[in-house]
Residue, then its C-alpha position, 0 to 999 in steps of 0.5 A: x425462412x418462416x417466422x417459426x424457424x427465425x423464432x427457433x434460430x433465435x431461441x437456439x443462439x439465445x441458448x447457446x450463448x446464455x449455456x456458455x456463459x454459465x460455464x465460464x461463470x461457473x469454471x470461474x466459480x469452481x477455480x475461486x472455490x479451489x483456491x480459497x482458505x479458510x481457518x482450520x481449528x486444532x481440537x480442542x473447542x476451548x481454543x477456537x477464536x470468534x474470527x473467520x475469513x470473510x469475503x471481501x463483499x461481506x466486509x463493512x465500509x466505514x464510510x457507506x454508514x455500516x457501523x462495525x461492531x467493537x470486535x469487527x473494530x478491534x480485528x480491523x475487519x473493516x475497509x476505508x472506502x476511498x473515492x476517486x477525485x480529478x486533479x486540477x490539471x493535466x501536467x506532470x511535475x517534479x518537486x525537489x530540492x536535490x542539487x547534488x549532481x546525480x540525483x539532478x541528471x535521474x530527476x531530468x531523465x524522467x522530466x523528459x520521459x514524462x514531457x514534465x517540468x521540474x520545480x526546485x525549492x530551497x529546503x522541502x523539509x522546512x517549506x511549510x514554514x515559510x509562507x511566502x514561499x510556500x504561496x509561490x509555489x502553491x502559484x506555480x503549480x496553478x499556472x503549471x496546470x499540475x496533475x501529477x506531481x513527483x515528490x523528490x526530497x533528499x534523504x535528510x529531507x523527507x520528514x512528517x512536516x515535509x509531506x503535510x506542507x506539500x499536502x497543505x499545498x494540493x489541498x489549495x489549488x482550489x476551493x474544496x478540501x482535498x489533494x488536487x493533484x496525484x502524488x508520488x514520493x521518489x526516494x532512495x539512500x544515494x545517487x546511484x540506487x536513485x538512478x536505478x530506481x528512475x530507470x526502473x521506472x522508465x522501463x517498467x512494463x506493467x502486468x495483468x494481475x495474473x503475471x503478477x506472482x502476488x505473496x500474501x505475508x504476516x507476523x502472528x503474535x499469539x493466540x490472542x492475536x489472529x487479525x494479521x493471519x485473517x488478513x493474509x486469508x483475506x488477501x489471500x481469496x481476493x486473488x483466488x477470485x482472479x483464478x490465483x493460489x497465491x503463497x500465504x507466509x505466516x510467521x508464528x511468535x508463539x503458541x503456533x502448536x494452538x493457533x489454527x492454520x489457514x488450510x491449502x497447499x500454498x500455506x507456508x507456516x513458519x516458527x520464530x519464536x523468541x524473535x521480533x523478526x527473521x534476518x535471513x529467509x528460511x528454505x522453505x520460503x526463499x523461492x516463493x519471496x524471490x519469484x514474487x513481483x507483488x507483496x503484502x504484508x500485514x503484523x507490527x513493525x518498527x523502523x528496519x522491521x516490517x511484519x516480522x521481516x527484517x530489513x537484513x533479511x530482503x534479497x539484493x536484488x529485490x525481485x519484488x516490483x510492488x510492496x503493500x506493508x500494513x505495519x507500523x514504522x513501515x516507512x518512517x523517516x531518519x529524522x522525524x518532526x514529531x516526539x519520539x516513542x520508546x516503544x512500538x504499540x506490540x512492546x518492542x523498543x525503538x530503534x533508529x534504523x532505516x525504513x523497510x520501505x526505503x531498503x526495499x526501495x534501494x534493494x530493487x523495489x519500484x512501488x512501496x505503500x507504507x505509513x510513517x508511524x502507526x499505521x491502520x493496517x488492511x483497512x487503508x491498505x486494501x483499497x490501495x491494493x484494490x485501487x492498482x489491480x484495477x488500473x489504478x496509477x500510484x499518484x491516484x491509489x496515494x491520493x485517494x488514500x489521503x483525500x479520504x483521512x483528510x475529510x474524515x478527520x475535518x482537518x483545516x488544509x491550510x494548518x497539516x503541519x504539525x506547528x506545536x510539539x504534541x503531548x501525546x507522541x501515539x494520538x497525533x492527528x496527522x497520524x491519519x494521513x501520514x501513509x505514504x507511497x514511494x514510486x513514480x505517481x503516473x505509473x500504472x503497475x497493473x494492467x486493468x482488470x475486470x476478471x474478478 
């Protein structure tokens, strides 16, 4: 072959390959375009809010110097960056101080599935007081070579002090500042949904982002009130990008007849006027929620309430593997160590009810993020999200998400626990990183994925 023929034959190969490219570029385009929605305004120009569905590129990183302004603030339309950080070691352990005898037979099923180790404590709940044993242990993990560690408090245990002194704990491994380990909360209400929740565990088997069936879900209050609706837009096209139409529920407290809709077949809007939340499913979403395995939710909530859903209202068994919840009282425990609140910030009266995390949890789910009292909403959840669909395991998404308050706020890592009562039950510090995910910290949910 002469050099004008090879020349040609390169051309040509060159040509076909960058051709192909461009379609599935360009199909991959098209399916994006397809599925993405956007708001649709009612007619009357008055009514049309300052509030659109950004693209995800688009949205500001409150880390990387970008200030957003006071509306972009106001609407939550922003993002956390959060960064990965190496554990400081390679070893899998478990943190407990259950003695009843079924709890202890889960926790040694898994130890042995996960050639860990398992380390007992007297009281998790009030660990942070005592220093010596608390420097013990802080030896242990040392010398255990910790990487994951497994957190498995009774229930009565599982307080804000308990998480901040075992975060004062991963916080001293080392000499810099933030968590030296991937953390995990394994909790449910009695030794048999325990059970269930470790064997769901062991037998997990994860999913690409497509096998998925995400759901993007939310409480609208009004129509002053839109940043709930933007974010199950938003969450909405992120997966459009993976070629998904995912179904946006979208539960309207009031004004629904003049607040805009988000356009697509998949838009489900549902009335619930008069109530702070459904217990029971309406028909028309009762086979998109039972068929979901990854659900986020965004809206206001309260202990037993999440986003306009009613812990009542959760199907027995709970077919969801994954559940992401931006509200508030998300997973806020029977107990708590900081001063009660006798109000929600929407204006709901408090109730000491169980967390929509934990039912969700004894219901069927095996991975639930959530906050333990007021929580930021998308701006911390959607890196945890983003976090899993690339790959990421429960321990790195949890311990990413914290590490991030950690430095943010300059805490001192040797004082997270809240010592002295606070005045002021709704401006606590620690508020910061008291987001929580319940489920096995080396479980990796999500297959990694690059499509996007």
């Amino acid at each position: 072959m002469n050099l004008i023929n090879i020349k040609r034959f390169i051309f040509t190969v060159t040509t076909c390959v960058y051709g192909c490219f461009s379609i599935l570029l360009s199909a991959q385009s098209a399916s994006e375009s397809k599925y993405k929605t956007e708001f649709v305004y009612s007619n009357s120009a008055a009514n049309k809010q300052l509030i659109q569905i950004p693209d995800i590129k688009d949205i500001a990183d409150i880390n990387s110097g970008r200030r957003p302004s006071r509306t972009t603030m106001r609407n939550s339309e922003y993002i956390i960056q959060t960064k990965p950080h190496k554990a400081y070691g390679d070893k899998y352990i478990i943190l407990t101080d259950h003695t009843d005898k079924g709890y202890l037979k889960s926790l040694k099923k898994l130890e042995q599935y996960r050639n860990g180790k398992i380390i007992k404590v007297p009281d998790l709940a009030t660990l942070y007081k005592n220093t010596s044993e608390s420097e013990e242990l802080r030896e242990k993990l040392i010398s255990h070579n910790v990487e994951y560690i497994a957190i498995a408090p009774k229930p009565e245990s599982y307080r804000e002090n308990m998480i901040l002194g075992v975060y004062e704990l991963l916080c001293n491994l080392d000499d810099d500042p933030e968590l030296d380990a991937y953390p995990g909360i394994l909790l449910a209400s009695d030794a048999e949904k325990f059970e269930a929740l470790i064997n769901r565990t062991i037998n997990y088997t994860p999913k690409s982002v497509k096998e998925l069936k995400p759901m993007a879900s939310c409480m609208v209050h009004g129509l002053k009130e839109l940043r709930s609706l933007q974010k199950n837009g938003i969450i909405h096209n992120y997966f459009a990008g993976y070629g998904l139409n995912i179904p946006m529920l979208n539960l309207f407290k009031s004004d629904m007849n003049k607040i805009p809709k988000l356009s697509g077949s998949s838009s489900i809007n549902v009335d619930i006027s008069g109530k702070k939340s459904i217990k029971t499913l309406p028909k028309q979403i009762v086979k998109p929620f039972n068929e979901s395995t990854l659900l986020v939710l965004h809206g206001h909530g309260i202990p037993g309430s999440s986003c306009g859903i009613d812990i009542d209202a959760l199907p027995q068994p709970y077919n969801t593997d994954i559940i992401l919840c931006g509200s508030c009282f998300s997973a806020s425990p029977k107990r708590s160590d900081l001063p009660s609140m006798r109000k929600s910030p929407d204006g709901h009266n408090m109730e000491n009810r169980q967390s929509f995390a934990l039912k969700a949890i004894d219901n069927g789910a095996t991975v639930v993020y959530g906050h333990m009292r007021l929580n930021a909403g998308f701006p911390k959840l959607f890196p945890v999200l983003k976090s899993l669909t690339e790959g990421a395991s429960v321990g790195q998404a949890y311990q990413e998400t914290i590490n991030v308050g950690i430095i943010g706020n300059k805490f001192d890592t040797k004082k997270l626990a809240v010592r002295e009562t606070p005045q002021n039950p709704r401006r606590i510090k620690q508020n910061n990183i008291l987001y929580v995910i319940f489920g096995d910290p080396a479980l990796k949910p999500i297959k990694a994925s690059t499509e996007i």
